[in-house]
N, C-alpha and C positions, 0 to 999 in steps of 0.2 A: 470495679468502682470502689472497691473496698480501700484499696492500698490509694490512691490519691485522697481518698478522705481524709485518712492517717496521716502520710503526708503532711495533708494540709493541717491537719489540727493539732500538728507538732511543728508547727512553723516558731515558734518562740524556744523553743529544748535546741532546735535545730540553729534558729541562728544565735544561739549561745554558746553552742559549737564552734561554728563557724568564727566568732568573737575571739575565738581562741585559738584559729589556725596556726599563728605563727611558731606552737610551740612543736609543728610536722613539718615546719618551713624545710629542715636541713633534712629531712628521713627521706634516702630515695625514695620515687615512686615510681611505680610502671602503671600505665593506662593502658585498657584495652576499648578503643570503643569501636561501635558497631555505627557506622554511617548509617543506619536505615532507623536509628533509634527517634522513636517521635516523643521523648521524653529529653531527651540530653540529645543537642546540638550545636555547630560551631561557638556559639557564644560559649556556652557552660563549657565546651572543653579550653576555649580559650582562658576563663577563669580559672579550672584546674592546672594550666600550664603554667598561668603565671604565680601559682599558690605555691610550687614547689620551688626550689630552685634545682635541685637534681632531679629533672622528670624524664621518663622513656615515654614515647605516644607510639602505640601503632594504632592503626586506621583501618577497620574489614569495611572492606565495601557494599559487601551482601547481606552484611550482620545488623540485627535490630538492636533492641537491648539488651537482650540476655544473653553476652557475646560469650560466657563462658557452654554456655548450653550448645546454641549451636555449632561454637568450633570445637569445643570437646579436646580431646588429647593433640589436635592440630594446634593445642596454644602451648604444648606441655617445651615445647624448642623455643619459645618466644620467652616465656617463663624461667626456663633452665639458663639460657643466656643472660636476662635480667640478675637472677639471684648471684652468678658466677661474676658480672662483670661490681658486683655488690663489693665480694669476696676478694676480689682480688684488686679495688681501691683502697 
C-alpha cells in the first residue's frame, strides 16, 4: 500500500518528467514487460512504444511486474543482444 501512495503523491515530480520526455526520444530503449503485470498494461506499453523511437519490446507471458525477478539470468540473452545490437549501430 505503501509504494502506490508514493506514487501517487508524486504525481506532479512525475509528470514533469514525463514533460520532458522528448530529450530519451532518440536513447535506445529495451522493455521488458511482464503480461500478468496489474500495474502496467497494453495501454501504458503502448505509450512507452510510441515514446521511443528506437524501442525493443519483449512480452513474458507468465511474468507480473517484477519481470527482472522472476526471469532472473533468463533475461541475461535478451539483455546481451539489446546492448550488442546498441554497439554495433
Amino acid at each position: 500500500a505503501t509504494m502506490p501512495k508514493s506514487i501517487i503523491g508524486s504525481s506532479q515530480w512525475l509528470g514533469g518528467l514525463w514533460s520532458r520526455k522528448e530529450v530519451l526520444r532518440s536513447i535506445p530503449a529495451l522493455i521488458l514487460c511482464g503480461k500478468r503485470d496489474i500495474a502496467f498494461r497494453d495501454k501504458e506499453l503502448a505509450t512507452w512504444r510510441e515514446a521511443f523511437e528506437r524501442v525493443e519490446v519483449h512480452e513474458f507471458d507468465q511474468v507480473g511486474h517484477y519481470v527482472q525477478e522472476e526471469m532472473g539470468a533468463d533475461l541475461c540473452p535478451v539483455i546481451d543482444m539489446f546492448l550488442k545490437s546498441i554497439l554495433d549501430s
